[in-house]
N, C-alpha and C positions, 0 to 999 in steps of 0.2 A: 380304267375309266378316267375319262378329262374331270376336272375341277369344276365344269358344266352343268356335267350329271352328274355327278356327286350330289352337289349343293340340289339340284331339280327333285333327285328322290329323297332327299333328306325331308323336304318342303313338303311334298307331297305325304311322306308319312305322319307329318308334324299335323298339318290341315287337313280335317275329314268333312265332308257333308252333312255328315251327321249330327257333328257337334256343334252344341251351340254356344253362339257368338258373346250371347252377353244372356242376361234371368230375364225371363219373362215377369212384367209388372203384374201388379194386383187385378187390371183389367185387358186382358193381352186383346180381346176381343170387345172393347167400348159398344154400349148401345149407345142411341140418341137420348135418353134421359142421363147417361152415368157423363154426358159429354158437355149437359147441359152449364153447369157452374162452369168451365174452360171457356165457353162460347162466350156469356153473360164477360167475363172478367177481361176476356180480347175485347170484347165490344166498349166493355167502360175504358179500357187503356187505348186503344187506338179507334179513330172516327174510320168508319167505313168508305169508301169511295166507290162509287157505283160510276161504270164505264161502260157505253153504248159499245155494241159490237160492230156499229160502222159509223158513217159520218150525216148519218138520217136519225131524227127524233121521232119516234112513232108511240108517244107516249097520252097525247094528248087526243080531243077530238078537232081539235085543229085543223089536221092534217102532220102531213109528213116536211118536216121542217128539214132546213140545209144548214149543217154546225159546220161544216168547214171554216178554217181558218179563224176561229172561236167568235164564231155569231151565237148569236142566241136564239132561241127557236119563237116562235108567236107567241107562247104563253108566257115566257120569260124564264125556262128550263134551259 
């Protein structure tokens, strides 16, 4: 055998599938209330930024405004 495979089924027997990687925490599977306190505490530490998915504002009854090149839309969004 090359120094190749040696080292390849060494690795191979060393690492299984099956085994796991690191413990499973207290909530491996989080609902939306056990998530709720993490949410609240991103929100008080970092301001949110909301970002249109194109370069139209379609938020208002305005109409559909043109943000390109950082205009502002009719209502002042």
């Amino acid at each position: 055998m090359t120094g190749g495979k040696l080292k390849d089924e060494s690795v191979r027997a060393t690492i299984r599938a099956e085994d796991d990687w690191e413990p499973i925490g207290p909530t491996p599977m989080p609902s939306v209330t056990d998530l709720r306190n993490w949410d609240l505490r991103l929100l008080d530490t970092y301001e949110p930024f909301y970002a249109p998915f194109c370069d139209l504002c379609c938020l208002c009854t305005y109409g559909k405004c043109d943000l390109t090149a950082d205009r502002k839309g009719a209502c002042g969004l």
